[in-house]
TIRO-2110 file (N, C-alpha, C; in Angstrom, 1 decimal):
// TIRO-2110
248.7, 119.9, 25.9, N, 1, A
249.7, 119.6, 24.9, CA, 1, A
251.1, 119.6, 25.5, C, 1, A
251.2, 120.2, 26.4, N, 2, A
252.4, 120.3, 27.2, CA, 2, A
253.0, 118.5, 28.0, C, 2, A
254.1, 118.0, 28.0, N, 3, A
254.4, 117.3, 28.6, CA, 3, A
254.7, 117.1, 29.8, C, 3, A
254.7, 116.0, 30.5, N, 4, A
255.0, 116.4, 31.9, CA, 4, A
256.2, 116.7, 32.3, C, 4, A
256.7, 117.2, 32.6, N, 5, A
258.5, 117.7, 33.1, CA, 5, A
258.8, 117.1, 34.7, C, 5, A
257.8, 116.9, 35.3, N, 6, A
258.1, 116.7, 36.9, CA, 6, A
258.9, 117.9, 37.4, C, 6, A
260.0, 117.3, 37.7, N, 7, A
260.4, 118.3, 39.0, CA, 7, A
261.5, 119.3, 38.1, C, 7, A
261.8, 119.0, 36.7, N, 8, A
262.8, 119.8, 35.9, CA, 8, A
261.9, 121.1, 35.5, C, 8, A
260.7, 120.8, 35.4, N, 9, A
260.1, 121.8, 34.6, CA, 9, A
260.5, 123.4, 34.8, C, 9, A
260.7, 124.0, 35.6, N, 10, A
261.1, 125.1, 35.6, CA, 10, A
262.2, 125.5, 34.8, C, 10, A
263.4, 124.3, 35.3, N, 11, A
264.4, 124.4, 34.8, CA, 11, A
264.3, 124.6, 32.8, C, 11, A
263.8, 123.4, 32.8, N, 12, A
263.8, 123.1, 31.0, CA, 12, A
262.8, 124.3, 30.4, C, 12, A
262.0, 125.2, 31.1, N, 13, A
261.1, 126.0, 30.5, CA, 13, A
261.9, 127.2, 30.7, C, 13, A
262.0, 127.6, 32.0, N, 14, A
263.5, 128.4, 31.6, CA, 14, A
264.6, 128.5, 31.1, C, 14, A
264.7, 127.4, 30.6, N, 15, A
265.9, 127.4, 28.9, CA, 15, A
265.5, 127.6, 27.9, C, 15, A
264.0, 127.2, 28.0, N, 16, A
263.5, 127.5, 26.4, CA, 16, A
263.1, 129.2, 26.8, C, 16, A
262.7, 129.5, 27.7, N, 17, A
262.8, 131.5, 27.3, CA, 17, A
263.7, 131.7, 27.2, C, 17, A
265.0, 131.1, 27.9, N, 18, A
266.7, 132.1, 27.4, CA, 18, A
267.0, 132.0, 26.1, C, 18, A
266.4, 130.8, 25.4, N, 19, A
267.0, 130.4, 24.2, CA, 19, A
265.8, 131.1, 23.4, C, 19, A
265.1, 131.6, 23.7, N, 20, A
263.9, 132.2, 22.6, CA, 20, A
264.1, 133.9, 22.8, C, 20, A
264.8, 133.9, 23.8, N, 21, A
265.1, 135.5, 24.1, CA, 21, A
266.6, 136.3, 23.3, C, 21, A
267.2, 134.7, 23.7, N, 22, A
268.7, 135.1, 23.1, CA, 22, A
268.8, 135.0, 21.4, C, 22, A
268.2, 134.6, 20.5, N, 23, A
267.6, 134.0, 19.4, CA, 23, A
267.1, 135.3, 18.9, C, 23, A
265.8, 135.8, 19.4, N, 24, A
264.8, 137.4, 19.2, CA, 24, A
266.4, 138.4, 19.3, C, 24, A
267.0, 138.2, 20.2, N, 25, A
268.2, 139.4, 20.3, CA, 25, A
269.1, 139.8, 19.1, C, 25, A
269.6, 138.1, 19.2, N, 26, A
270.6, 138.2, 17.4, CA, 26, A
270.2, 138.4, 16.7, C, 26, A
268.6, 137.9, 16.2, N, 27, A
268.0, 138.7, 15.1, CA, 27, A
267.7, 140.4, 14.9, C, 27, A
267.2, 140.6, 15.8, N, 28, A
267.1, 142.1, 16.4, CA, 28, A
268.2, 142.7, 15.9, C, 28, A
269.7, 142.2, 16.6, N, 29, A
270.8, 143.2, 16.4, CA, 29, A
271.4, 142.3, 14.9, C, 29, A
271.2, 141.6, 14.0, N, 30, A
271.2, 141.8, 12.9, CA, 30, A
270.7, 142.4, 12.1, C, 30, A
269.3, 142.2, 12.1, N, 31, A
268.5, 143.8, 11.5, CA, 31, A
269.2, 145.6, 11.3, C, 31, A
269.3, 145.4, 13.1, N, 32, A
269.9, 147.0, 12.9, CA, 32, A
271.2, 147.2, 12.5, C, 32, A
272.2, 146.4, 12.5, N, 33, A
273.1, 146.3, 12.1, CA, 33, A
273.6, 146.2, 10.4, C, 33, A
272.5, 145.7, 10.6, N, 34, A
272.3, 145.6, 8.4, CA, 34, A
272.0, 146.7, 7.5, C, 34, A
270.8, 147.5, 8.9, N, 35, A
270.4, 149.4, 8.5, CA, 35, A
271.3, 149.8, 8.3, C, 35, A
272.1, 149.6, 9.3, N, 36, A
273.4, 150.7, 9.5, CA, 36, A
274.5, 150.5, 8.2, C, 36, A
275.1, 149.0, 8.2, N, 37, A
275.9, 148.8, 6.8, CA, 37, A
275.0, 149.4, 5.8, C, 37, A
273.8, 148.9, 5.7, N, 38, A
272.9, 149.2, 4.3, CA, 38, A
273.2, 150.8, 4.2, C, 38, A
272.9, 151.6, 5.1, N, 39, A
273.2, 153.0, 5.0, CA, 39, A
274.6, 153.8, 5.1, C, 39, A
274.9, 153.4, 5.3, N, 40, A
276.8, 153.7, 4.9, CA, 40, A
277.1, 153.4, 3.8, C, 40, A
276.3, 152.1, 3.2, N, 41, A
276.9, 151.5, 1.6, CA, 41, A
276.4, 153.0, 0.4, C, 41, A
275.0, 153.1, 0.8, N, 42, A
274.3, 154.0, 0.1, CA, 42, A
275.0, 155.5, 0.1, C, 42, A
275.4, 155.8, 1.5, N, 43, A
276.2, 157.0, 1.8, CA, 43, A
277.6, 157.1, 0.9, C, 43, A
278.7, 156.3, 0.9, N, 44, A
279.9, 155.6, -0.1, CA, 44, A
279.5, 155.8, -1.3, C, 44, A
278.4, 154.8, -1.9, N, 45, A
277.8, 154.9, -3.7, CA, 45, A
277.6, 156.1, -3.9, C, 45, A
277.1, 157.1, -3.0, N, 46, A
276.9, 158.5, -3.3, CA, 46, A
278.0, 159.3, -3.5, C, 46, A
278.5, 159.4, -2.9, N, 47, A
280.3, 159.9, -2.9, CA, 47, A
280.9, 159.5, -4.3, C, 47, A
280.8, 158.1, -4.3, N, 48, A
281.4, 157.6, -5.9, CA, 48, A
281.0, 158.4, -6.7, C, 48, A
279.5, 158.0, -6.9, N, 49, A
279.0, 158.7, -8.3, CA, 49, A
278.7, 160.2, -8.3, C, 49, A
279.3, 161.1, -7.0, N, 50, A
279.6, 162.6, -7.3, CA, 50, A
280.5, 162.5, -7.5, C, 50, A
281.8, 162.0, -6.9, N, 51, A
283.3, 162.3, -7.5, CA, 51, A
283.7, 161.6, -8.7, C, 51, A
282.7, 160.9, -9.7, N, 52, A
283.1, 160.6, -10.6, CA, 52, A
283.3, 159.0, -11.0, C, 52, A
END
């Protein structure tokens, strides 16, 4: 199923792992970064609704 690349192939297949690795990363560090806001927010609303 693979096409032939000739003499690039290395090249072009190692762009598609950097671009499939760098892609998995940003999502990755959006997730945990969304924990973190998400849990800070929750930590704040708590505070609110004890101080009133």
């Amino acid at each position: 199923m693979m096409p032939d690349l000739g003499k690039y192939a290395d090249a072009v297949l190692s762009a598609y792992a950097a671009s499939i690795v760098l892609l998995v990363a940003i999502v990755v560090l959006t997730l945990v970064r969304g924990r973190k806001v998400r849990a800070e927010m929750a930590k704040i609303e708590g505070k609110v609704r004890k101080d009133g």
